[in-house]
Backbone of each chain as ProteinMPNN parsed JSONL, in Angstrom:
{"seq_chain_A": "XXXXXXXXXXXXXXXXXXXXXXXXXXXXXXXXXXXXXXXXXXXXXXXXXXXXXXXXXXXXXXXXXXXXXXXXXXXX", "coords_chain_A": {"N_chain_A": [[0.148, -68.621, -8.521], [0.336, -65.654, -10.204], [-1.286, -62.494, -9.858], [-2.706, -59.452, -11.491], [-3.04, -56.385, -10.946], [-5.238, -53.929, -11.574], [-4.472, -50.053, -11.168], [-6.496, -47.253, -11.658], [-5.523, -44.082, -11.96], [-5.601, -42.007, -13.382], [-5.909, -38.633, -13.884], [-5.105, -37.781, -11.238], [-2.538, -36.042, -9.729], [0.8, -35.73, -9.332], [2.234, -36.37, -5.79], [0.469, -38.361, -6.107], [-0.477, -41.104, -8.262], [1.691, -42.52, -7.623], [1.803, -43.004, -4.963], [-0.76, -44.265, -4.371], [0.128, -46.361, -5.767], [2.118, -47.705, -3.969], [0.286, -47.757, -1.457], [-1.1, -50.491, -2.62], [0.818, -51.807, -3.492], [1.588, -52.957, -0.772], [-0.595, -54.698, 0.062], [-0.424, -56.834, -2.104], [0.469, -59.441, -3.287], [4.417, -61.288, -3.193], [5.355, -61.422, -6.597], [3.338, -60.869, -7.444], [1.529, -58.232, -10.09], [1.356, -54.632, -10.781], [-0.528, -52.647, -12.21], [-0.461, -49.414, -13.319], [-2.441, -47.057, -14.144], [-2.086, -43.393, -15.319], [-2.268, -40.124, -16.083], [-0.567, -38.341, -15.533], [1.931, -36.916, -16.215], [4.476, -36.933, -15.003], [4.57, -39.188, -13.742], [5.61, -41.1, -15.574], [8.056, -41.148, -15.212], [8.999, -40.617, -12.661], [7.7, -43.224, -11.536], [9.467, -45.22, -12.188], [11.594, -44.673, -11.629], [11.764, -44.808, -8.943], [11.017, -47.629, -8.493], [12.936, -48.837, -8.969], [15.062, -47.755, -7.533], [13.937, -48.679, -4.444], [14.109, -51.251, -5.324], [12.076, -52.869, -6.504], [10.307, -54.487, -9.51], [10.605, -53.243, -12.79], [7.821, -53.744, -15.683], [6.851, -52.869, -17.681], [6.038, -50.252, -19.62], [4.105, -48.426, -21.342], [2.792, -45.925, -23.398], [-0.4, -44.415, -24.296], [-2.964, -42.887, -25.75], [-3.877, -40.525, -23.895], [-2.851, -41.028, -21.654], [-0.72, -42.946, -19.882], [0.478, -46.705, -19.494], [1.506, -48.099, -16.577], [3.599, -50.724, -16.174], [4.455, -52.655, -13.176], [6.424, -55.284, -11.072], [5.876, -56.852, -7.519], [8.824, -57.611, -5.996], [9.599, -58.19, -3.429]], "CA_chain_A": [[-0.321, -67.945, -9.753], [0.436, -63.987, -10.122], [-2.107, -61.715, -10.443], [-2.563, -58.277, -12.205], [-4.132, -55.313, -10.427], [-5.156, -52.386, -12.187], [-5.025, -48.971, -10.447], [-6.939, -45.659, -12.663], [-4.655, -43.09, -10.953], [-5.698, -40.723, -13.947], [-6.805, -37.235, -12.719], [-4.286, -37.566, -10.059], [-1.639, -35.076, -9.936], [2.16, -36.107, -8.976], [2.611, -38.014, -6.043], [-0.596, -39.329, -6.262], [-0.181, -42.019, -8.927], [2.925, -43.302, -6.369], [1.157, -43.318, -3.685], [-1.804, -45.779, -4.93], [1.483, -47.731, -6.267], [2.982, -47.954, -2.826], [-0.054, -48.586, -1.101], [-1.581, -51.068, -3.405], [2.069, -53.03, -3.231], [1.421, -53.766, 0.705], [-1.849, -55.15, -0.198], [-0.711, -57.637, -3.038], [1.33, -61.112, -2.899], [5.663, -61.524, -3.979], [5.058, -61.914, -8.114], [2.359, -59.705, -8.438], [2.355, -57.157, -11.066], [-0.042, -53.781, -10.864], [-0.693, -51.964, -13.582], [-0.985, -48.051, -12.9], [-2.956, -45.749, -15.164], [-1.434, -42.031, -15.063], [-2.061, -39.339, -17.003], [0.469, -37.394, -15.214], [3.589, -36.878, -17.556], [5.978, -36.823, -13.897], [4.665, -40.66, -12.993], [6.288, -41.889, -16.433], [9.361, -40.731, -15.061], [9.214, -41.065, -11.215], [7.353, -44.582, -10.543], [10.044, -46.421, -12.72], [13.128, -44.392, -10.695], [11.263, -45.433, -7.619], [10.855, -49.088, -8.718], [14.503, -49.506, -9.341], [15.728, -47.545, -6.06], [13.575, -49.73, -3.963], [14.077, -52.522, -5.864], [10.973, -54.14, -7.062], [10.878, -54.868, -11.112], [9.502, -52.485, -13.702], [7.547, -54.957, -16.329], [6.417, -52.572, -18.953], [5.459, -49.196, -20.002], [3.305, -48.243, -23.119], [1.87, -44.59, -23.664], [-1.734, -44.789, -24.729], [-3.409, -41.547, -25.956], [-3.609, -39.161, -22.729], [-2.496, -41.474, -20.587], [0.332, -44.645, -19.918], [0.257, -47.92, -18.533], [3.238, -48.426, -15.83], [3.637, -52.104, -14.652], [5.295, -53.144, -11.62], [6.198, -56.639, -10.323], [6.217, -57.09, -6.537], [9.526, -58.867, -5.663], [10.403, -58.847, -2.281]], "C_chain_A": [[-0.334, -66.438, -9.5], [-0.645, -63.822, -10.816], [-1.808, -60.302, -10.921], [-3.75, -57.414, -11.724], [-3.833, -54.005, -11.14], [-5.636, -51.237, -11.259], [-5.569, -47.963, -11.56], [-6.642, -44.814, -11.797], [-5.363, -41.905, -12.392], [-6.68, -39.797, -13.15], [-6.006, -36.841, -11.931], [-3.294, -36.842, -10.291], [-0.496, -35.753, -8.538], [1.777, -35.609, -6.99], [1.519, -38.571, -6.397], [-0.738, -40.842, -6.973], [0.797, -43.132, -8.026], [2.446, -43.483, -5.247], [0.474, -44.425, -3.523], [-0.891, -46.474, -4.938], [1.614, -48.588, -4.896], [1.989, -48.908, -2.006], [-0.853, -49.91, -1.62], [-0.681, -52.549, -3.173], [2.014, -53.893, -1.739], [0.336, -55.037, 0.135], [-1.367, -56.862, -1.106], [0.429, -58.78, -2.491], [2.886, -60.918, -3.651], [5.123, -61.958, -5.572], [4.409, -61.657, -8.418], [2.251, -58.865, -9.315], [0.475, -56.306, -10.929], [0.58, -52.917, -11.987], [-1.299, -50.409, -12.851], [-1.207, -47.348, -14.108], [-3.005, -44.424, -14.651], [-1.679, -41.27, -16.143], [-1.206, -37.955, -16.325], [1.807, -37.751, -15.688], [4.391, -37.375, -16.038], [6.26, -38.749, -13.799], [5.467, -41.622, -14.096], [7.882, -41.865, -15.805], [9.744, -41.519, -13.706], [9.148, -42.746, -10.676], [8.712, -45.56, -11.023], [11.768, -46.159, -11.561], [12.527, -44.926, -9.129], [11.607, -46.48, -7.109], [12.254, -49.118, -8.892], [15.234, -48.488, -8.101], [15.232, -48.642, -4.545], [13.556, -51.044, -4.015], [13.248, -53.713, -5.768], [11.111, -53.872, -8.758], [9.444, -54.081, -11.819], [9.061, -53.896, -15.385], [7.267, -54.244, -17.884], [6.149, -51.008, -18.743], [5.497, -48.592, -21.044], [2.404, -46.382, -22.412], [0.818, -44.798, -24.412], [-2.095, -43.028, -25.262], [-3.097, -40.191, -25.19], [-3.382, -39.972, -21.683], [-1.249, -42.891, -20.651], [0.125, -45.667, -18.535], [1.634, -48.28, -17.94], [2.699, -49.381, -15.29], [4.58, -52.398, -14.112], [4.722, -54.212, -11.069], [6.712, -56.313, -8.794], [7.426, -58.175, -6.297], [9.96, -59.049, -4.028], [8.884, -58.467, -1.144]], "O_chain_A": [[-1.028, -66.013, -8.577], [-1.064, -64.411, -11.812], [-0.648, -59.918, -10.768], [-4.952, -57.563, -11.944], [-2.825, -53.313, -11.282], [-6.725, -51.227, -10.686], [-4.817, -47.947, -12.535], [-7.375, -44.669, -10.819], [-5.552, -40.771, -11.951], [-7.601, -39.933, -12.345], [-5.95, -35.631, -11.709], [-2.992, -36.995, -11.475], [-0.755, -36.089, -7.382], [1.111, -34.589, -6.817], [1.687, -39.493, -7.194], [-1.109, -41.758, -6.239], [0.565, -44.33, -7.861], [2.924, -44.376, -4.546], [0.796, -45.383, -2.819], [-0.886, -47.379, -4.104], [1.32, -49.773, -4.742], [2.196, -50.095, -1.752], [-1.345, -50.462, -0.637], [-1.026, -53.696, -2.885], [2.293, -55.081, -1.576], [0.706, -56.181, -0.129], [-1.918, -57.907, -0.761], [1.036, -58.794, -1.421], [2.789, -60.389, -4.758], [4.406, -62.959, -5.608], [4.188, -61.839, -9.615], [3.413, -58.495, -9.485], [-0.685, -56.719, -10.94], [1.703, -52.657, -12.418], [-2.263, -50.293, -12.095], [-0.349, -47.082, -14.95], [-3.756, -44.143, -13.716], [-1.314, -41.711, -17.233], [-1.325, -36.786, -16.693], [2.512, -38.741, -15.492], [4.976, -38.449, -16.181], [7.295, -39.415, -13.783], [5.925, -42.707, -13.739], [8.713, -42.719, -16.114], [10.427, -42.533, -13.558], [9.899, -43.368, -9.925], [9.002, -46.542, -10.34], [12.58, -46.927, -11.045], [13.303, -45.476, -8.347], [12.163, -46.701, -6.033], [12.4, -50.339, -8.947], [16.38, -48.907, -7.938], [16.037, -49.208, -3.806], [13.17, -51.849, -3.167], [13.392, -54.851, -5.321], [11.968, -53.104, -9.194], [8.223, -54.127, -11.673], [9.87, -54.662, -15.908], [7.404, -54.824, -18.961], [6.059, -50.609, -17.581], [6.488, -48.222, -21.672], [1.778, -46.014, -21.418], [1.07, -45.489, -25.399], [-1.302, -42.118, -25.019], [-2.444, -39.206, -25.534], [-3.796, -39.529, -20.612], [-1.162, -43.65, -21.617], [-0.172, -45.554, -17.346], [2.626, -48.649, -18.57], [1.826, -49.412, -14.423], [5.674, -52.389, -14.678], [3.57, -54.438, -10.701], [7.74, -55.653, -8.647], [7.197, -59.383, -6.36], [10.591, -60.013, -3.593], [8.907, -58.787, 0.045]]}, "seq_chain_B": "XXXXXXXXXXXXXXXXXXXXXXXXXXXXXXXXXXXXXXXXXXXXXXXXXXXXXXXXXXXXXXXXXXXXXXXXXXXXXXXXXXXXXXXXXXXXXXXXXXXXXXXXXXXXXXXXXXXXXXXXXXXXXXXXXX", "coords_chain_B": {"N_chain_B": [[22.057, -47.49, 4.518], [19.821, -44.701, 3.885], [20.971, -41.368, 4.39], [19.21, -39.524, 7.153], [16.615, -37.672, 6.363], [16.145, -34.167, 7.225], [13.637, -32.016, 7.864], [12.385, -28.57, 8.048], [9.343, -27.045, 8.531], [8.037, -24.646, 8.52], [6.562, -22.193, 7.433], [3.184, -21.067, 6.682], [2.147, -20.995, 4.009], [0.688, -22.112, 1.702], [1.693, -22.997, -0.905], [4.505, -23.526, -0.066], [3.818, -25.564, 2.504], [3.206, -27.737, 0.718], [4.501, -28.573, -1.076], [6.831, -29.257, 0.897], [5.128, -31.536, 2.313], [5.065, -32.987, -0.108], [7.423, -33.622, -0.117], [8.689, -34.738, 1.569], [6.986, -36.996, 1.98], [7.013, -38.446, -0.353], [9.976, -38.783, -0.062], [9.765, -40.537, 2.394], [8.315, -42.802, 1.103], [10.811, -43.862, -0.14], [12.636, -45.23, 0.834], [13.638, -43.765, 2.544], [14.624, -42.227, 5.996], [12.581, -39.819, 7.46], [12.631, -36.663, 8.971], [10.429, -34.056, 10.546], [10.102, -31.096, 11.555], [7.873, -28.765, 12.873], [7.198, -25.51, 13.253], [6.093, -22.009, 13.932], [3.433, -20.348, 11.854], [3.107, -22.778, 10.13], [2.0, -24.506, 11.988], [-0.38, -24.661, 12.717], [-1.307, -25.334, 10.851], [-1.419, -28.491, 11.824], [-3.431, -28.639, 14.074], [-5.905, -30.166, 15.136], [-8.297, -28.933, 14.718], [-8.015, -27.534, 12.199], [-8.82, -26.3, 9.301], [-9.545, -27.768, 6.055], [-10.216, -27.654, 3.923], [-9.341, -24.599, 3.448], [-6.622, -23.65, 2.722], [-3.789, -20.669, 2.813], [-2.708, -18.673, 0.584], [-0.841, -18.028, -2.527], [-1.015, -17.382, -6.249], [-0.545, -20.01, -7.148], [-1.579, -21.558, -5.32], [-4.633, -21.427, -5.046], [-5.086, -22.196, -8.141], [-4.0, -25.372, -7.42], [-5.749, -25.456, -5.523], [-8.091, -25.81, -6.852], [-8.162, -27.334, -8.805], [-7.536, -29.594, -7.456], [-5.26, -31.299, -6.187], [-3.072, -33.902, -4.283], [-4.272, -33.776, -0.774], [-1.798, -32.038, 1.341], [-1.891, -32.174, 3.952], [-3.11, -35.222, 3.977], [-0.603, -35.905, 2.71], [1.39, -36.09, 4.488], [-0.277, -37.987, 6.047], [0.26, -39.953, 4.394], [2.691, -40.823, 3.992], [3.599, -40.945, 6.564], [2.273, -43.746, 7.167], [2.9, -45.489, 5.152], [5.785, -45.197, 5.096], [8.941, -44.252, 6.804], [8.655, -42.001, 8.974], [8.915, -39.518, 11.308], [7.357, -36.811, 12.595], [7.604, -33.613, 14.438], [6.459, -31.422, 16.772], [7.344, -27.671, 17.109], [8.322, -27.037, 20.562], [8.388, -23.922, 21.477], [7.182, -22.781, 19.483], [4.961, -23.583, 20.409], [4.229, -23.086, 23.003], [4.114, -20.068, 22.437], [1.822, -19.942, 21.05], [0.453, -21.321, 22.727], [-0.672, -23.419, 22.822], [-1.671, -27.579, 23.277], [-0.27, -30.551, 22.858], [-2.642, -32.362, 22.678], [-4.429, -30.376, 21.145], [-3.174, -30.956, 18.463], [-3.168, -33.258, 15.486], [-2.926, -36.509, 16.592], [-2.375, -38.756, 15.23], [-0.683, -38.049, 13.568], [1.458, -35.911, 14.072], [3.955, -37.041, 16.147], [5.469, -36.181, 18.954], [5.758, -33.419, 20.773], [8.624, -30.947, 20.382], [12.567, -30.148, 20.638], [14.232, -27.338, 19.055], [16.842, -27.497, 19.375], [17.659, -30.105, 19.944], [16.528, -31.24, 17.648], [18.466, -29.893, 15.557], [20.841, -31.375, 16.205], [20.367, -33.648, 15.66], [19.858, -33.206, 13.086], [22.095, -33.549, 12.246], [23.837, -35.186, 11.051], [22.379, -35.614, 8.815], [20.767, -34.784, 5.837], [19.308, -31.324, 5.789], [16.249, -29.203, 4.945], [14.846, -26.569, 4.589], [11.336, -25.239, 4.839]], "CA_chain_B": [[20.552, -46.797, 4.61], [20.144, -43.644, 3.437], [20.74, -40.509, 5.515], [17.641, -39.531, 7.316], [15.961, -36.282, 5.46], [15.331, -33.05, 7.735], [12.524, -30.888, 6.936], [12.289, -27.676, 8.913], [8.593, -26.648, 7.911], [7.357, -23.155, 9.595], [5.648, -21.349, 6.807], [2.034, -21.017, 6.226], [2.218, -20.478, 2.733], [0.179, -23.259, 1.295], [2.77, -23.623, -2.198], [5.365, -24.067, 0.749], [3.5, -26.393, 2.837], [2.595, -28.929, -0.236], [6.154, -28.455, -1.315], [7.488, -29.837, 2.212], [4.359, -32.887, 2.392], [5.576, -33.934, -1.231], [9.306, -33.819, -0.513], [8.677, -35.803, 3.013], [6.054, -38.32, 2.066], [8.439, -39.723, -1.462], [11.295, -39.338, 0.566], [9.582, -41.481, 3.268], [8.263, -43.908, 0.58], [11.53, -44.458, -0.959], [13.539, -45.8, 2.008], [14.713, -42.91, 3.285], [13.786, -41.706, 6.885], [12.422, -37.948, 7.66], [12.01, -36.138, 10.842], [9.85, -33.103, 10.078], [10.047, -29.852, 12.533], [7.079, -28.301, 12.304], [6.932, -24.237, 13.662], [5.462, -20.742, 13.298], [2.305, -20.382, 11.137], [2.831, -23.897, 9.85], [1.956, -25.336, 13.355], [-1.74, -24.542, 12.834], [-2.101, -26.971, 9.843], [-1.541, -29.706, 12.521], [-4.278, -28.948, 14.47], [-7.601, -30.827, 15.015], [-9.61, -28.3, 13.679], [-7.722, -27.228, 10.603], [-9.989, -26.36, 8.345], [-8.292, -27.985, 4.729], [-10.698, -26.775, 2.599], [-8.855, -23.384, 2.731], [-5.089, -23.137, 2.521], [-3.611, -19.398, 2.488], [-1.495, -18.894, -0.503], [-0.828, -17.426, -3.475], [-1.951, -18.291, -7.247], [-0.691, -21.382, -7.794], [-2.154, -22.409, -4.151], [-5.606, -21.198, -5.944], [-5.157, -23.344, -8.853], [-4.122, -26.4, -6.461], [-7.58, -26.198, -4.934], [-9.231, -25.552, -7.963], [-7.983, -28.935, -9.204], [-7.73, -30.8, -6.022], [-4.304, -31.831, -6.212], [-3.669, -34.361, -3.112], [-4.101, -32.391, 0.17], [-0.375, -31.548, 1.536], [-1.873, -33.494, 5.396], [-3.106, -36.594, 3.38], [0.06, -36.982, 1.759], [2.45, -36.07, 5.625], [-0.39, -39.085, 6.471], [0.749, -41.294, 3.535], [4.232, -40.688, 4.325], [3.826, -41.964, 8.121], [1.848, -44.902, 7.18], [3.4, -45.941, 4.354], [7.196, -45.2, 4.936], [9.583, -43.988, 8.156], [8.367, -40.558, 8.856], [8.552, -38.766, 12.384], [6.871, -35.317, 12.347], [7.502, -33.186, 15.983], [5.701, -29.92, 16.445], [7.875, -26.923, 17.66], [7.991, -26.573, 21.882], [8.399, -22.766, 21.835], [6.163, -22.493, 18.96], [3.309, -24.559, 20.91], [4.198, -22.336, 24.053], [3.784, -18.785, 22.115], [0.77, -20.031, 20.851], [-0.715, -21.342, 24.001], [-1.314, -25.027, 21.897], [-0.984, -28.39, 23.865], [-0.205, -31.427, 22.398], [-3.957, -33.071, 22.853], [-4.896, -30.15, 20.232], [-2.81, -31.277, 17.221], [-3.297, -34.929, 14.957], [-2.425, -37.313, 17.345], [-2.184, -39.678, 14.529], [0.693, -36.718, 12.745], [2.675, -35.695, 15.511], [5.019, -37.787, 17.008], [5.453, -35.42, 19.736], [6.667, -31.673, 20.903], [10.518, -31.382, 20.534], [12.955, -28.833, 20.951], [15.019, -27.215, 17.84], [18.196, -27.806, 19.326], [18.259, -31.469, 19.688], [16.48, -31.271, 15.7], [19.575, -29.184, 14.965], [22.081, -31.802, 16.539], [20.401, -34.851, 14.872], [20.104, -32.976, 12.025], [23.963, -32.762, 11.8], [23.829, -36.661, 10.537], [21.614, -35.652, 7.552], [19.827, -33.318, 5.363], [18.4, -30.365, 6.203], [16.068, -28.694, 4.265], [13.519, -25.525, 5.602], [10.28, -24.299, 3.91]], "C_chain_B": [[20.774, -45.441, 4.021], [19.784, -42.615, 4.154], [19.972, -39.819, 5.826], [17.694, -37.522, 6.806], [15.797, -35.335, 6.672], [14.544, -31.818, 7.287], [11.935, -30.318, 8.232], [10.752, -26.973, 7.849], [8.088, -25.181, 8.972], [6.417, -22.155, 8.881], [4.544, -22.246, 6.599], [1.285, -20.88, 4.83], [1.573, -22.003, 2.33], [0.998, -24.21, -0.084], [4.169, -24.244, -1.173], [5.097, -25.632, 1.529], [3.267, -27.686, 2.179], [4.11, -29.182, -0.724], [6.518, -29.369, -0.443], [6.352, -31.119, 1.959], [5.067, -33.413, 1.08], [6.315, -34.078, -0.869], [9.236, -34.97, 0.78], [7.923, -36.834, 2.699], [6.862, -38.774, 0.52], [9.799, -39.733, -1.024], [11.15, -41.06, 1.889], [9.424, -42.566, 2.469], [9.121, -44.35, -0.217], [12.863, -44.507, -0.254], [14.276, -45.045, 2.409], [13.904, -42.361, 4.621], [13.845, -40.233, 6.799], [11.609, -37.798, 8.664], [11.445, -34.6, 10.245], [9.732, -32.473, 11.817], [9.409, -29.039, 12.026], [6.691, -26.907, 13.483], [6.281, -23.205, 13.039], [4.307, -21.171, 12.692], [2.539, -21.712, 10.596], [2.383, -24.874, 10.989], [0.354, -25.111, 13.271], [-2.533, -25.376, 11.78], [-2.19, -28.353, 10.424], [-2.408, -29.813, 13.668], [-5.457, -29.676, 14.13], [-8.391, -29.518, 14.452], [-9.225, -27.251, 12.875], [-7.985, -27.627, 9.518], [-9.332, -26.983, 6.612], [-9.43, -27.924, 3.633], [-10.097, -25.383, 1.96], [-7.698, -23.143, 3.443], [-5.055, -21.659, 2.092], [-2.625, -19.6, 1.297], [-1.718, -17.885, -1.312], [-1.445, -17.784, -5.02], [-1.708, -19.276, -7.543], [-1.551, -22.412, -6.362], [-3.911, -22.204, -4.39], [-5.782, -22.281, -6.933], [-5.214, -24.682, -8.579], [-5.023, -27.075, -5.894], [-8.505, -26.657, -5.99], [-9.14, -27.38, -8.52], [-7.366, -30.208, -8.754], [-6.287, -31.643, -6.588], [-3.674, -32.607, -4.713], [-2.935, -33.709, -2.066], [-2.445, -32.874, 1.398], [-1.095, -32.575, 3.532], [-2.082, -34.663, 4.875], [-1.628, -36.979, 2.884], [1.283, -36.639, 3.666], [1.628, -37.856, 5.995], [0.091, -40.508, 5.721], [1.69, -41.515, 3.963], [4.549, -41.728, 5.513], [3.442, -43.394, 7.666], [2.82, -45.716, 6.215], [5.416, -46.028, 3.9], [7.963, -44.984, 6.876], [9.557, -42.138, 7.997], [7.883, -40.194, 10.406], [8.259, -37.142, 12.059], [6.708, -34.789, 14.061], [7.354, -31.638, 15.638], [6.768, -29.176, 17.707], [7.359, -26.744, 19.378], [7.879, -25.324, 21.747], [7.633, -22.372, 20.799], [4.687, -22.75, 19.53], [3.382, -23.366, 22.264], [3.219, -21.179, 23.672], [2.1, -18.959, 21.321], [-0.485, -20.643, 21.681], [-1.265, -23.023, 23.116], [-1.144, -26.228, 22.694], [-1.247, -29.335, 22.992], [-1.532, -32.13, 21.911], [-5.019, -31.753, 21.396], [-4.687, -30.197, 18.826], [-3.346, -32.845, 16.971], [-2.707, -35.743, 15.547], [-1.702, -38.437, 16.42], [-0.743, -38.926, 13.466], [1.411, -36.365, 13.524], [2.816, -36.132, 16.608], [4.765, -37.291, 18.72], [6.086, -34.164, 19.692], [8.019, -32.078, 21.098], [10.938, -29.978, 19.847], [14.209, -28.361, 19.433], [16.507, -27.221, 18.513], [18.293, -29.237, 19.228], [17.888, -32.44, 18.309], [17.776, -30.968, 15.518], [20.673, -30.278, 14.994], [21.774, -32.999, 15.726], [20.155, -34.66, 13.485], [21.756, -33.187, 11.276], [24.565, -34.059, 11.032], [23.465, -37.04, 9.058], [21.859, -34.888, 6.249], [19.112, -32.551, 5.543], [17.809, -29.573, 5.151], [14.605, -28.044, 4.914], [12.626, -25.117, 4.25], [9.402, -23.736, 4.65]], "O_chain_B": [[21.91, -45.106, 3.688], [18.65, -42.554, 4.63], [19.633, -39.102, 4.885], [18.503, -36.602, 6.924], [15.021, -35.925, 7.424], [14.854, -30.905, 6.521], [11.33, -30.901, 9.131], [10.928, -26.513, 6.721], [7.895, -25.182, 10.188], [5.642, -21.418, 9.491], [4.549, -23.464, 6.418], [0.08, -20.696, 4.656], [2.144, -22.999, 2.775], [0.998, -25.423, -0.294], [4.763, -25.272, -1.499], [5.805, -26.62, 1.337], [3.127, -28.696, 2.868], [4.632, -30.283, -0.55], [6.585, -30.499, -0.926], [6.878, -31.911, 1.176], [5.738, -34.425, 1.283], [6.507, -35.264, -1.135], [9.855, -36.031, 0.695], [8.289, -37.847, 3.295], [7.378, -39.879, 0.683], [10.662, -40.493, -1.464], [11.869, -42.03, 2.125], [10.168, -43.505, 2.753], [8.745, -45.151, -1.074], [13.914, -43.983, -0.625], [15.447, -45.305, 2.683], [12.716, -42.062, 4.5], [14.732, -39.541, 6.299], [10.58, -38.3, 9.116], [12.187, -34.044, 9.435], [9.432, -33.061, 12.857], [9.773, -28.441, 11.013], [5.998, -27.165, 14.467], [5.9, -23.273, 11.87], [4.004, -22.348, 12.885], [1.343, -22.001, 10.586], [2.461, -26.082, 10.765], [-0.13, -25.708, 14.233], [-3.665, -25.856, 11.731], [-2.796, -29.267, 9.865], [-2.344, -30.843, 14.34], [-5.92, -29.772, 12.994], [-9.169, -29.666, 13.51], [-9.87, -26.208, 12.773], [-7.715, -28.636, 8.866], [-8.482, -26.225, 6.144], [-9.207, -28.236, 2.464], [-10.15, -24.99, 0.794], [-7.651, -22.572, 4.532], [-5.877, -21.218, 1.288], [-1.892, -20.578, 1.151], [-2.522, -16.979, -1.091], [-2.43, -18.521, -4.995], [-2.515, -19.819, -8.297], [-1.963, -23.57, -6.424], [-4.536, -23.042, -3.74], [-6.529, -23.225, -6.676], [-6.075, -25.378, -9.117], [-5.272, -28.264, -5.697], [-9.361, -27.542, -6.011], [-9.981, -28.279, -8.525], [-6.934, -31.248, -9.251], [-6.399, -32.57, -7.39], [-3.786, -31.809, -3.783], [-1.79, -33.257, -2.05], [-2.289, -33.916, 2.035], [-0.499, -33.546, 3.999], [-1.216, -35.466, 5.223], [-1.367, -38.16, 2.654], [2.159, -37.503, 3.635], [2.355, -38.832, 6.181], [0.244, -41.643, 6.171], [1.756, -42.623, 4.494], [5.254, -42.735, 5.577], [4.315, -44.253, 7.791], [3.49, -46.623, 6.709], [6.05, -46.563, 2.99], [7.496, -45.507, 7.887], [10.154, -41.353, 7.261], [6.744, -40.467, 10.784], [8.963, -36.447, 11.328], [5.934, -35.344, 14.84], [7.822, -30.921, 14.754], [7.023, -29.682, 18.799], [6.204, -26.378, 19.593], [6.673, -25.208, 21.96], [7.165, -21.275, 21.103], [3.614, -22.256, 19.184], [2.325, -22.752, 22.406], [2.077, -21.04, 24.11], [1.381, -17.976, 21.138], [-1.705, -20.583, 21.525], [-2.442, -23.38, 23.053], [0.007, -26.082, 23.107], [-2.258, -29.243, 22.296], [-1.545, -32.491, 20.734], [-6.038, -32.15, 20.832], [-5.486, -29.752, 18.002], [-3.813, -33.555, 17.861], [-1.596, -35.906, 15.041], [-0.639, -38.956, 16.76], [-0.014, -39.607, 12.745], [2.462, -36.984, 13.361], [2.254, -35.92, 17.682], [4.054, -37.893, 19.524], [6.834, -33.813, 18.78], [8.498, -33.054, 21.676], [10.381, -29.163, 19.112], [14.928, -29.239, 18.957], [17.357, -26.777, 17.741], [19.067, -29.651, 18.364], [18.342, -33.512, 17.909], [18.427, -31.978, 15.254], [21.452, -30.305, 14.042], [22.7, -33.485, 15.077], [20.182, -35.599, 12.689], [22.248, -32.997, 10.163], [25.653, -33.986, 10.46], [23.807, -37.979, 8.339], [22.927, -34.496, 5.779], [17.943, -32.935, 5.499], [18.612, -29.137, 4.325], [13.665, -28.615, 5.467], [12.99, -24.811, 3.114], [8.545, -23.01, 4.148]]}, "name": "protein", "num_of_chains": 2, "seq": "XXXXXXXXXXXXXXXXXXXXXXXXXXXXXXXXXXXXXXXXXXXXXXXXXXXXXXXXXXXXXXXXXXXXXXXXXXXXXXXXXXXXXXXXXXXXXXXXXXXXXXXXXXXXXXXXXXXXXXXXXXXXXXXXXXXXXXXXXXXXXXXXXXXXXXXXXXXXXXXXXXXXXXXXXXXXXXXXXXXXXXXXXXXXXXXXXXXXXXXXXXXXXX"}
C-alpha cells in the first residue's frame, strides 16, 4: 500500500524545497508519492526537471494561492 | 554517467561562495559527480570554527542573511550526504596559511590535494571557478 508524505518546504528559498525532496525520497518505500509544498516560483520548474533526469515519476502539480503542490512517485 | 563537475572555489565573497554550494550540491543530487577545490580566502569557510552567522559580502549577501536562505556549508553538507561529492582543500593554500587538516570539517573535506592533479582530472570534465 503507497503512502503520501507531505513536506511544507514554504519559506524555503531554491534549493531548499529539492533538498527536503531528495532527502525525504531515501527515507520512503518504491511507490511512494511525496507531496512538496513550495512557494518558491524556481521549485515549479526545477523539482519536475530533476524528477525526469533522475528518473523517478512526476504525479501532479496544482498552483494554490502563494504556493504549489509538486508530487513525486518514488520508482526505483 | 555524466561527466564529473569541477568547481574551483577560492573566493570569500559570500554571493560567490553560495553560488559554488548551490551549483555543487544539485549537481551532486542529480547524478552527476563533483570534486570541489577549495583555496585562498574560501579555505577559511571550511574551518571548525567558522563562524556562519557572518558571511563577508556584498548586498545581496546582506539580504541572504536577512532572509536565511539555506547556509552555502549546509547545502556542500547536503551535497556529500545526499549525492557523489568530493570536496579537497588547497595544499599550498593550507601551507600559506599555516592550517592542518585536523582544523577544517572533517565531515567536508575529503582531504588536502594538490591543483595540478585537480587540473589533470579536471581535463575529463567541467571546470568551473568562483
Amino acid at each position: 500500500m503507497s503512502k503520501r508524505t507531505t513536506i511544507d518546504a514554504r519559506g524555503a528559498f531554491c534549493p531548499g524545497p529539492l533538498m527536503e525532496l531528495i532527502a525525504t525520497l531515501k527515507l520512503v518505500q518504491i511507490g511512494d508519492e511525496i507531496d512538496v509544498l513550495s512557494s518558491d516560483k524556481g521549485s515549479a520548474i526545477d523539482i519536475p526537471a530533476w524528477v525526469g533526469k533522475v528518473k523517478h515519476e512526476m504525479v501532479e502539480i496544482a498552483e494554490e494561492t502563494d504556493y504549489w503542490h509538486i508530487v513525486v512517485r518514488k520508482i526505483k | 554517467m555524466t561527466p564529473t563537475l569541477f568547481i574551483i572555489l577560492c573566493s570569500g565573497e559570500h554571493e560567490k561562495i553560495q553560488m559554488a554550494a548551490m551549483t555543487a550540491s544539485v549537481a551532486a543530487v542529480s547524478d552527476r559527480p563533483v570534486e570541489v577545490f577549495v583555496s585562498m580566502n574560501a579555505l577559511a569557510l571550511f574551518r571548525k570554527d567558522f563562524d556562519r552567522t557572518h558571511y563577508e559580502g556584498g548586498e545581496f549577501s546582506k539580504l541572504m542573511q536577512e532572509r536565511k536562505v539555506p547556509d552555502a556549508i549546509e547545502l556542500f553538507e547536503q551535497g556529500k550526504v545526499l549525492g557523489d561529492m568530493k570536496i579537497y582543500a588547497c595544499s599550498m593554500a593550507m601551507d600559506v596559511a599555516q592550517i592542518e587538516l585536523g582544523d577544517l570539517f572533517g565531515e567536508l573535506v575529503d582531504d588536502a590535494g594538490g591543483l595540478t592533479k585537480f587540473l589533470s582530472d579536471a581535463e575529463s570534465g567541467q571546470l568551473i571557478v568562483f
